[in-house]
FIROVEX-59849 format. One record per residue: residue in three letters; residue number from 1; x, y, z of N, C-alpha, C in turn. Coordinates in Angstrom, 1 decimal, padded with zeros to 4 digits. Example, Ala and Ser with C-alpha at 12.3 -4.5 7.8 and 13.67 -1.06 7.14 Angstrom:
! residues 2
PT  res    n  n.east  n.north    n.up  ca.east  ca.north   ca.up  c.east  c.north    c.up
PT  ALA    1   013.2   -005.7   007.8    012.3    -004.5   007.8   013.2   -003.3   007.8
PT  SER    2   012.8   -002.2   007.1    013.7    -001.1   007.1   012.9    000.0   007.9
This chain:
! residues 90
PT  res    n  n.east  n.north    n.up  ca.east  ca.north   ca.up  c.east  c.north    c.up
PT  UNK    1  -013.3    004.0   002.6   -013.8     004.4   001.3  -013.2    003.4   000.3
PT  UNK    2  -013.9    003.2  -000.7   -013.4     002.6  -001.7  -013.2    003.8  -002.9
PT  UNK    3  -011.9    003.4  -003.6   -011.6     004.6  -004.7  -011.3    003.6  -006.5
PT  UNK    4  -011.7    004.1  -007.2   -011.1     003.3  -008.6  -009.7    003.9  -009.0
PT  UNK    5  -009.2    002.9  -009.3   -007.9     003.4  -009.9  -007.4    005.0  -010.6
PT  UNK    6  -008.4    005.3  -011.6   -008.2     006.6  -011.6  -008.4    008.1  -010.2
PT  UNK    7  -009.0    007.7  -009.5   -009.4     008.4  -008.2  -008.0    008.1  -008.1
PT  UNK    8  -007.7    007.0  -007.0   -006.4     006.6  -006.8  -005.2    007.4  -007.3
PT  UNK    9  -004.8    007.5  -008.7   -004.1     007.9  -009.1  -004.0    009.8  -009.0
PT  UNK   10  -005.3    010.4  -009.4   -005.6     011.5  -008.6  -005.1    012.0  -007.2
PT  UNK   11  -005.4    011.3  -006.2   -004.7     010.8  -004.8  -003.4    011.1  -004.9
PT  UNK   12  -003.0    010.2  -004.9   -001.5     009.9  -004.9  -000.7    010.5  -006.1
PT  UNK   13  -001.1    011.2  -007.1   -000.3     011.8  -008.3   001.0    010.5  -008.4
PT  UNK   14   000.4    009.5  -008.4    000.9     008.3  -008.9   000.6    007.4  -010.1
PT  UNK   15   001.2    007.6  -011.0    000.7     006.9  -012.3  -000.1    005.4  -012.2
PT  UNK   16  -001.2    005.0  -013.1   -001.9     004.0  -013.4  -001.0    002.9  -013.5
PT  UNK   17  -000.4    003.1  -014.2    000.5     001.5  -014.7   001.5    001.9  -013.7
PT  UNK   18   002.0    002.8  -013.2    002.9     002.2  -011.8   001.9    001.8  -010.6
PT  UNK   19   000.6    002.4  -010.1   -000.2     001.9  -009.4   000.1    000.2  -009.8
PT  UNK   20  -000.3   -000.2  -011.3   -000.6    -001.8  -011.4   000.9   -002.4  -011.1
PT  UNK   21   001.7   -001.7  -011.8    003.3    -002.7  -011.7   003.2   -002.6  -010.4
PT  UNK   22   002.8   -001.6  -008.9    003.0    -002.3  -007.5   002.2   -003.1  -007.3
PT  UNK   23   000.8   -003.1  -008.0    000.2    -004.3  -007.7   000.6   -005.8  -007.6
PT  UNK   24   001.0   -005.2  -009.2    001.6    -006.8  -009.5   002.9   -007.3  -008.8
PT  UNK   25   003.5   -006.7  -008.0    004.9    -006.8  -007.5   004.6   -006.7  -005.7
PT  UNK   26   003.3   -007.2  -005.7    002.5    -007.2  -004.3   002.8   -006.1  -003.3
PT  UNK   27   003.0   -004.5  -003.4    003.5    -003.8  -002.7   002.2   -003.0  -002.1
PT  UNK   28   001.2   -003.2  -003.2   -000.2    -002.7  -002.7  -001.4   -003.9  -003.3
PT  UNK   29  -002.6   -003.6  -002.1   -003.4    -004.5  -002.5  -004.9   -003.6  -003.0
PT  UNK   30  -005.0   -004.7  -004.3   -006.7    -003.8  -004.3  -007.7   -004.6  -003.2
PT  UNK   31  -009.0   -004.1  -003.2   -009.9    -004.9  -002.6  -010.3   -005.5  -003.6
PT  UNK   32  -011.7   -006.6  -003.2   -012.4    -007.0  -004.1  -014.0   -006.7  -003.9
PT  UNK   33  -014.5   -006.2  -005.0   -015.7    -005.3  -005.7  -016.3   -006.8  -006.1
PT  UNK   34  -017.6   -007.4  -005.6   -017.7    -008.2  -006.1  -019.1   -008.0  -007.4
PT  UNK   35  -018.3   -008.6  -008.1   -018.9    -008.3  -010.0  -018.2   -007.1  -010.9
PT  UNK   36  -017.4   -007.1  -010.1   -016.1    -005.8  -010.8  -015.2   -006.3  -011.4
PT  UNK   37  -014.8   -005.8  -012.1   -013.5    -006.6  -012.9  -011.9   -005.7  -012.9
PT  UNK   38  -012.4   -004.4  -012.7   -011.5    -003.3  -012.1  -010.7   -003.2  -011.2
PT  UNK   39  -009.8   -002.3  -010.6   -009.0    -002.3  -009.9  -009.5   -001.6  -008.9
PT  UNK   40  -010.1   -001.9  -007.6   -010.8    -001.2  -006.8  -009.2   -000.9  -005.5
PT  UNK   41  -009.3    000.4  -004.6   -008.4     000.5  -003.8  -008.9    000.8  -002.6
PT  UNK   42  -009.0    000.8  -001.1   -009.2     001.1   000.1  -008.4    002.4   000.6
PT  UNK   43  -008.6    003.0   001.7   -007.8     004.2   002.5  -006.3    003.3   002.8
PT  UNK   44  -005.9    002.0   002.9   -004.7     001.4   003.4  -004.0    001.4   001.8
PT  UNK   45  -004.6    000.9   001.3   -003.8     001.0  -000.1  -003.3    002.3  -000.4
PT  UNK   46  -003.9    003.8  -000.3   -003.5     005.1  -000.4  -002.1    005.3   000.6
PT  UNK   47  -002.5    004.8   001.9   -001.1     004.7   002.6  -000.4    004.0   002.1
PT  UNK   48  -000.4    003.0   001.4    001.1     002.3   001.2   001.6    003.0   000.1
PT  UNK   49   000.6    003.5  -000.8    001.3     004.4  -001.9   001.5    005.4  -001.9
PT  UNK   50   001.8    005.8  -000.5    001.8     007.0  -000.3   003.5    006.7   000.4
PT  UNK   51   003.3    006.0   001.3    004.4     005.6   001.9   005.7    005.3   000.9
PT  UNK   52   005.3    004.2  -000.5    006.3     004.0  -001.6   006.9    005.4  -002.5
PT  UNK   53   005.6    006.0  -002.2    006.0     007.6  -002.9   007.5    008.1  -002.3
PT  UNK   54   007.1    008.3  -000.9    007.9     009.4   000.3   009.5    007.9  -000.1
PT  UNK   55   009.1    006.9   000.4    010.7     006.1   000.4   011.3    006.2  -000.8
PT  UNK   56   010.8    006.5  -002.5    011.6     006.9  -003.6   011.8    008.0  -003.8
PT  UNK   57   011.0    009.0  -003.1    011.6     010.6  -003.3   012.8    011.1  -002.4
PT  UNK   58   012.5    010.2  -000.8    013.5     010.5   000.2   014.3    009.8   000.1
PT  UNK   59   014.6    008.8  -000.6    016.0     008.0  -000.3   016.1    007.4  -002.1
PT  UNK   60   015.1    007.3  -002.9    015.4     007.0  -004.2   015.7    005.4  -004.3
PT  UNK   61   015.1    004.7  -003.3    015.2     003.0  -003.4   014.9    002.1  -004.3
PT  UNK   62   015.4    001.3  -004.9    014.8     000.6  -005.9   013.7    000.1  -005.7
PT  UNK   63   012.8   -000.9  -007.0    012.2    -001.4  -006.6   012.0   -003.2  -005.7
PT  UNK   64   013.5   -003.5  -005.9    013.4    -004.2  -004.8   014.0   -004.3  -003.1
PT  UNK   65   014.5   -002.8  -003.9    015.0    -002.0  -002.5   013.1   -002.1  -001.4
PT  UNK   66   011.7   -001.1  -002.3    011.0    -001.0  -002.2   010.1   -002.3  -001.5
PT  UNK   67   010.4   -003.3  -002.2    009.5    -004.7  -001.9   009.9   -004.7  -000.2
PT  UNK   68   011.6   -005.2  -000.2    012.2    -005.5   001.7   011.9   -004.2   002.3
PT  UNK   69   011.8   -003.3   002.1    011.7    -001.9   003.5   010.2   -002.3   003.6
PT  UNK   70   008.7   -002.2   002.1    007.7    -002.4   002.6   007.1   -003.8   003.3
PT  UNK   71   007.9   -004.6   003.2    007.5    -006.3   004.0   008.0   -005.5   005.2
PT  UNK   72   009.5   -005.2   005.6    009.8    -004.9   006.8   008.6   -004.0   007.8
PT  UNK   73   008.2   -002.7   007.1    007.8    -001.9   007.8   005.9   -002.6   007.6
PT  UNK   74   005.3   -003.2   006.7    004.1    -003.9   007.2   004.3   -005.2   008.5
PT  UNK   75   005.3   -005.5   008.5    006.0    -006.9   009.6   005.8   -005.5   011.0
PT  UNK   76   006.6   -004.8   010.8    006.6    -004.0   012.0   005.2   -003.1   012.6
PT  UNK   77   004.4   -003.0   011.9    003.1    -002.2   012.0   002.0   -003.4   012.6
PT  UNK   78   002.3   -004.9   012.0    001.9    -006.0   012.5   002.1   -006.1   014.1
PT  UNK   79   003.7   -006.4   014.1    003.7    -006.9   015.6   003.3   -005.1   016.6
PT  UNK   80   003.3   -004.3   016.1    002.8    -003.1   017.0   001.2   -003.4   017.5
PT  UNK   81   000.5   -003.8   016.4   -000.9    -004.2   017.0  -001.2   -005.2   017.3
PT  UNK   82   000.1   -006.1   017.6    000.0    -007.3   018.5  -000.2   -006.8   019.7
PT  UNK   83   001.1   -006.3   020.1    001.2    -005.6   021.4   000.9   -004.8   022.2
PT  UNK   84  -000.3   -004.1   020.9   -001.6    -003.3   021.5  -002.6   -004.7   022.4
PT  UNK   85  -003.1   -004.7   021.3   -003.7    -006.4   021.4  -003.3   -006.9   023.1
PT  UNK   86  -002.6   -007.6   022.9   -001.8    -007.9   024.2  -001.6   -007.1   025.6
PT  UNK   87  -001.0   -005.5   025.2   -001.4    -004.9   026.6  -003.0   -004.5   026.7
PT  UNK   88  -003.8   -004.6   026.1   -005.2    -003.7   026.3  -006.0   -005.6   027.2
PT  UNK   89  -005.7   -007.3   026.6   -006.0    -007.6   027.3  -005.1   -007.9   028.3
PT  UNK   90  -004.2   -007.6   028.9   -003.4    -008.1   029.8  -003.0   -007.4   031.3
């Protein structure tokens, strides 16, 4: 599904301008709407902001605390569907 920022924010009971400051601080990605000029969002983007939600409520991490856990844990979700990948042809 595709959602607009305010949906999004609805979603996630995540504020607009914190939605964009993760934008801007590459922690989430919009898609691209093409002829939109808006902030369009996917089901993966709701998970990551869902995910930055739960790691500030549960542990209270900064925001560049925020940036290294989410590179680490997208790095790890990566090589997991390598190794899907890998045993399904192997």
């Amino acid at each position: 599904m595709i959602y607009t920022l305010e949906t999004v924010e609805r979603i996630t009971h995540i504020s607009k301008e914190r939605i964009v400051f993760y934008y801007r601080h590459g922690l989430v990605s919009p898609i691209e709407v093409p002829e939109k000029t808006d902030l369009f969002f996917d089901d993966e983007a709701i998970h990551q902001l869902r995910r930055i939600a739960f790691l500030l409520s549960e542990y209270g991490i900064n925001d560049e605390g925020l940036r290294a856990v989410s590179s680490l844990i997208s790095e790890v979700e990566r090589l997991r569907a390598e190794v899907r990948f890998l045993r399904q042809k192997g």
